[in-house]
Backbone as a ProteinNet text record, in pm:
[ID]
protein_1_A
[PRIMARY]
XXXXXXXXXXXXXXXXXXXXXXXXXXXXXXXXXXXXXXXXXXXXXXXXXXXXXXXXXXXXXXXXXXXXXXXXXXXXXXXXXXXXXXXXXXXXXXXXXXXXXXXXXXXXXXXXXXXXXXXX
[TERTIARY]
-1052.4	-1064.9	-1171.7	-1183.6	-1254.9	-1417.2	-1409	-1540.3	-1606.3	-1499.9	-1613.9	-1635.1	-1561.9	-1592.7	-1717.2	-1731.6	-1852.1	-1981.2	-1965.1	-2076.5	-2055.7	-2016.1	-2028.4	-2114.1	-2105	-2141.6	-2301.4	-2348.8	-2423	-2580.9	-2660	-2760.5	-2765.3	-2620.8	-2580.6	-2580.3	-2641.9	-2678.8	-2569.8	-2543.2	-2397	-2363.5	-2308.1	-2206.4	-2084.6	-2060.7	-1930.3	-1835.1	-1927.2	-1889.3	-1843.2	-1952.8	-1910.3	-1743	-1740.6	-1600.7	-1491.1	-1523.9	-1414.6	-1351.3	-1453.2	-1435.1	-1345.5	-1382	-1286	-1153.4	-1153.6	-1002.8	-914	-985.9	-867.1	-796	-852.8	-779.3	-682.7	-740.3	-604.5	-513.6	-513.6	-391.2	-335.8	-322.2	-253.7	-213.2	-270.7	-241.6	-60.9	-96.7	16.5	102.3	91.9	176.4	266.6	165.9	242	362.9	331.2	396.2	514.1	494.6	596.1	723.5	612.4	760.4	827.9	775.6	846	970	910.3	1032.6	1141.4	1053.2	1225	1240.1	1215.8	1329.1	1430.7	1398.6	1457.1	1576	1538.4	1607.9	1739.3	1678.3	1805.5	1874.2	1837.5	1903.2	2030.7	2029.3	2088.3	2183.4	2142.8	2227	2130	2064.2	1963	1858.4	1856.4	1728	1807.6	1839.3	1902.8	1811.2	1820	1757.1	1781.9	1650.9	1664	1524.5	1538.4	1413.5	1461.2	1598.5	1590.8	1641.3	1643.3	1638.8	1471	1415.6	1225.5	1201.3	1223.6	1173.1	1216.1	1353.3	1397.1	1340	1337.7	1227.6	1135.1	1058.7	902.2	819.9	915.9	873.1	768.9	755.7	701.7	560.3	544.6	425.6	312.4	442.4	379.7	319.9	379.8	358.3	203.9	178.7	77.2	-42.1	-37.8	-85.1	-153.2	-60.9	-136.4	-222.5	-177.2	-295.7	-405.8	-382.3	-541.1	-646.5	-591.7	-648.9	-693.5	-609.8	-702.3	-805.1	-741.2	-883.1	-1002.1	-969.7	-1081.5	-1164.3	-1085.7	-1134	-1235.8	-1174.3	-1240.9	-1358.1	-1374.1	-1462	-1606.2	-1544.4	-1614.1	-1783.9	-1840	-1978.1	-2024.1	-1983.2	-2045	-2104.4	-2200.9	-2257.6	-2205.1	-2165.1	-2118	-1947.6	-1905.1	-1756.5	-1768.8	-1837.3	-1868.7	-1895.2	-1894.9	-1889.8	-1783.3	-1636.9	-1524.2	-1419.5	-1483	-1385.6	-1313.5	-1370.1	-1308.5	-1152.8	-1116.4	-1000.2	-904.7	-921.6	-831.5	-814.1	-936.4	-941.8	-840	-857.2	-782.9	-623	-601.2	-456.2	-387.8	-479.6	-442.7	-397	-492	-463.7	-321.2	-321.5	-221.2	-72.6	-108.6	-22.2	3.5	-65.8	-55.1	-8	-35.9	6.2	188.4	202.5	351.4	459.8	355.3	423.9	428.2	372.5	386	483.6	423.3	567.4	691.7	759.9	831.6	915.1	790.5	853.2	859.1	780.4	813.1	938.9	974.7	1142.1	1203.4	1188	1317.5	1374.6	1246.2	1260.1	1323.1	1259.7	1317.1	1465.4	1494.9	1631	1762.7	1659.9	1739	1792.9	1730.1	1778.2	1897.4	1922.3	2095.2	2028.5	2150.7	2097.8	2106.1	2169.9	2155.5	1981.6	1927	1779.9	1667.1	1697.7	1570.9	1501.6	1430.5	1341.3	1401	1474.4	1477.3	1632.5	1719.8	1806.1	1784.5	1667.3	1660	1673.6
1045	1148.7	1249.8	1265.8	1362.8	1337.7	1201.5	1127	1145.9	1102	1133	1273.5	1353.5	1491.2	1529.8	1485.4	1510.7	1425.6	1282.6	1277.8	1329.9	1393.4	1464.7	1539.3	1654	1747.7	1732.3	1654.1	1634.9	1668.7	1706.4	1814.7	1936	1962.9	2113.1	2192.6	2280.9	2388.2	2481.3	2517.6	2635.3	2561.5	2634.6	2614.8	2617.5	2731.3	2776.1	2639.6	2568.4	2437.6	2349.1	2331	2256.9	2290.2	2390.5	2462.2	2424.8	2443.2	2423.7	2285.4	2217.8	2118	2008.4	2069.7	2036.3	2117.2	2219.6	2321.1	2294.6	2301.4	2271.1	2149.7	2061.2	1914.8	1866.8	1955.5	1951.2	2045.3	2165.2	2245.1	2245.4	2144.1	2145.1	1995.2	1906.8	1818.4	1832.8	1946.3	1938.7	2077.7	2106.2	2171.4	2128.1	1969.3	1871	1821.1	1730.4	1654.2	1742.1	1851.5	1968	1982.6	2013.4	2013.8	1910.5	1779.8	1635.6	1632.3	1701.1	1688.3	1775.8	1898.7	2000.5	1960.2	1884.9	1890.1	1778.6	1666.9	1571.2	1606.6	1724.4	1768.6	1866.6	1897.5	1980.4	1923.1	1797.9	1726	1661.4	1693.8	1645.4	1726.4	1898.7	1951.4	1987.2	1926.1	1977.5	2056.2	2096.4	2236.5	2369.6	2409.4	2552.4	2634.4	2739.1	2841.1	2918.1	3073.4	3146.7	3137.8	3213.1	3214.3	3162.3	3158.4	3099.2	2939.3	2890	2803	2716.5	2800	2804.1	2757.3	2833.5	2795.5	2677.4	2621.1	2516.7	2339.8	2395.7	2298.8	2268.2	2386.7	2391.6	2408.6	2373.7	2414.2	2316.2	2165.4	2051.6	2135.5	2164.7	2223.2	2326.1	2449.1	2535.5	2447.2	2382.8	2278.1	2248.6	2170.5	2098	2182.4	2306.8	2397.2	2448.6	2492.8	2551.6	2416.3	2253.1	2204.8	2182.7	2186.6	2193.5	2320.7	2405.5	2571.3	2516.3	2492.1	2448.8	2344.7	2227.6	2119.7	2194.9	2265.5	2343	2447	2513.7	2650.5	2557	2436.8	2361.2	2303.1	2225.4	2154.5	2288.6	2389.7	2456.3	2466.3	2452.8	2490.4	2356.5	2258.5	2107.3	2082	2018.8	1933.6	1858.3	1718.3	1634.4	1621.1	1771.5	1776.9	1785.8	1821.7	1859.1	1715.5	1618.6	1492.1	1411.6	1456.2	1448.6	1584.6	1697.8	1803.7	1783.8	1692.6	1701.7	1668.4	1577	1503	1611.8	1698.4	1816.9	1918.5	1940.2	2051.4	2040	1899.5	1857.1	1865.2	1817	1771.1	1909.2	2040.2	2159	2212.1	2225.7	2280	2193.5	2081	1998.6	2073.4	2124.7	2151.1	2298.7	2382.1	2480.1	2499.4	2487.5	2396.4	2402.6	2314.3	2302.5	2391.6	2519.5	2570.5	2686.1	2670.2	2831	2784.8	2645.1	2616.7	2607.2	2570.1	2623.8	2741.3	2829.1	2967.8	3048.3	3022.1	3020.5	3009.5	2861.5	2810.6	2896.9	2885.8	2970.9	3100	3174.7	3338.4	3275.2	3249.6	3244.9	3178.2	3077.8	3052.5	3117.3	3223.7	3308.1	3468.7	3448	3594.4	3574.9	3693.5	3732.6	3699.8	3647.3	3596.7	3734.3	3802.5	3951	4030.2	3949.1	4034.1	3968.1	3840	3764.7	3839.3	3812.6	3866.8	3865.1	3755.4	3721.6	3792	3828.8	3884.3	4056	4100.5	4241.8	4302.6
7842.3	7942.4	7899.1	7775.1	7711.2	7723.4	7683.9	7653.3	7806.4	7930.6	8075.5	8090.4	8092.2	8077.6	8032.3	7877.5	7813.1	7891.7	7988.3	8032.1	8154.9	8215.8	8351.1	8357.2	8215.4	8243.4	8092.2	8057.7	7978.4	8024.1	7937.6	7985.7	8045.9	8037.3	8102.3	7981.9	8001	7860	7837.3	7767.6	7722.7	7624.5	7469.2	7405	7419.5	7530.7	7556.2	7655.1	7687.5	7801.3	7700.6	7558.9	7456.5	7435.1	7350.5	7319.6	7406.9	7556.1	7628.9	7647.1	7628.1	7656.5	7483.9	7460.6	7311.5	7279.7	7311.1	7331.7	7465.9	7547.9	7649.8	7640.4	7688.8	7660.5	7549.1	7469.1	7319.6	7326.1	7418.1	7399.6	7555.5	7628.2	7754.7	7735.1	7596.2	7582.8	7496.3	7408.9	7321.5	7414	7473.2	7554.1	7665.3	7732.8	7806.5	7717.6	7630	7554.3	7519	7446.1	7421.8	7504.4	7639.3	7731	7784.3	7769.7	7787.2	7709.8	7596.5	7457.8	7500.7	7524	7528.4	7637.9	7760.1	7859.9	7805.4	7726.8	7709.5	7612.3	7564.1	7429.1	7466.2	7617	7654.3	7715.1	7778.1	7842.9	7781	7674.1	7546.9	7525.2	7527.6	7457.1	7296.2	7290.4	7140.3	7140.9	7228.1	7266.8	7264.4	7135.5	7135.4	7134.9	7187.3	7230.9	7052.8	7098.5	7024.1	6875.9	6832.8	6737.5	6604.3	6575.4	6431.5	6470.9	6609.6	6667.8	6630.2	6712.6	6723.6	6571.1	6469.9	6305	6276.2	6286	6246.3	6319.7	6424	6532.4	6491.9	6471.7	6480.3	6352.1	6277.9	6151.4	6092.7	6132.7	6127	6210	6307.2	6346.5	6298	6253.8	6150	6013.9	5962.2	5850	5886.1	6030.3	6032.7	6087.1	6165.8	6152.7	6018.8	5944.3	5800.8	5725.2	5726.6	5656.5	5748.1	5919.7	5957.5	5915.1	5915.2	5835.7	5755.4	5638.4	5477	5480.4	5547	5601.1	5650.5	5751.6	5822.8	5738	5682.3	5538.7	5441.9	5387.7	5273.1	5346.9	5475.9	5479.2	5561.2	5617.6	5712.3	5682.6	5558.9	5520.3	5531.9	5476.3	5470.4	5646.9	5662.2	5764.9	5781.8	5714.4	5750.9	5765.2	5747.2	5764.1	5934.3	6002.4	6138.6	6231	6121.4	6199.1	6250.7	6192.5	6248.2	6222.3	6210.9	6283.4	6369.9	6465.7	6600.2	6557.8	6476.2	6439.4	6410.6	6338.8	6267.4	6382.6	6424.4	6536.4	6652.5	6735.9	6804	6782.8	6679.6	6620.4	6607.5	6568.2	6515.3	6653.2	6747.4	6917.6	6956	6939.8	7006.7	6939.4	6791.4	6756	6800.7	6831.4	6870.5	6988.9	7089.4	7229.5	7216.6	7128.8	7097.7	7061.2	6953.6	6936.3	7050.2	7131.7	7237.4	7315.5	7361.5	7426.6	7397.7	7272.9	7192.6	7204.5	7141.5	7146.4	7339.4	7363.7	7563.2	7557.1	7572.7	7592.6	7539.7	7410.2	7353.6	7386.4	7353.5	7433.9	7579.6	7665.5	7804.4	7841.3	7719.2	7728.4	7664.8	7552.5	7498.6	7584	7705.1	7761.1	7830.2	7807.3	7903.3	8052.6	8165.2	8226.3	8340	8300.3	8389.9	8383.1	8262.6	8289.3	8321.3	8355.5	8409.2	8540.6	8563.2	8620.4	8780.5	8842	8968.9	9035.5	8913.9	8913.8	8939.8	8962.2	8927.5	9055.9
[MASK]
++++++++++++++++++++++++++++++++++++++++++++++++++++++++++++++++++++++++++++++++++++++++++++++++++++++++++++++++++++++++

């Protein structure tokens, strides 16, 4: 999906088109998937709400979060680390992605149901 994207819009000048085009697709990618999981998870009964809920979940994410950082920190000056950034970069958004959605759910399943918004 990524790859036609990039020829759609090829010879179109901007960096910022570059960027987007490598960030979006990885964090609506891991934000889809995310919520596939928690609906399946509540469907269950295993999607507890709450933030020390959120850590215990997501903790595999934070995990993979902090070694794309260090991958990214160590290789950032090299040239030829820039020849598959994309790999870490991607994986890091996807993971990020996950965790908002995550923490979304949780907060929103953690409120009293007297203060949601539609109740007011």
């Amino acid at each position: 999906m990524t790859a036609l994207a990039f020829e759609a819009v090829k010879g179109t000048s901007g960096l910022w088109l570059g960027l987007l085009l490598n960030i979006v697709p990885a964090l609506v990618a891991g934000l889809l998937v995310f919520a596939i999981a928690a609906r399946w998870l509540s469907q269950r009964g295993w999607f507890l709400p709450g933030w020390s809920a959120h850590g215990r979940r997501a903790s595999p994410l934070y995990a993979l979060m902090l070694l794309v950082l260090v991958i990214v920190a160590r290789g950032w000056r090299s040239p030829d680390f820039w020849m598959v950034a994309q790999i870490p970069l991607w994986t890091g958004l996807a993971a990020f992605g996950g965790l908002v959605c995550d923490a979304f759910l949780s907060r929103h399943r953690s409120t009293p149901v007297h203060m949601l918004p539609n109740e007011r």
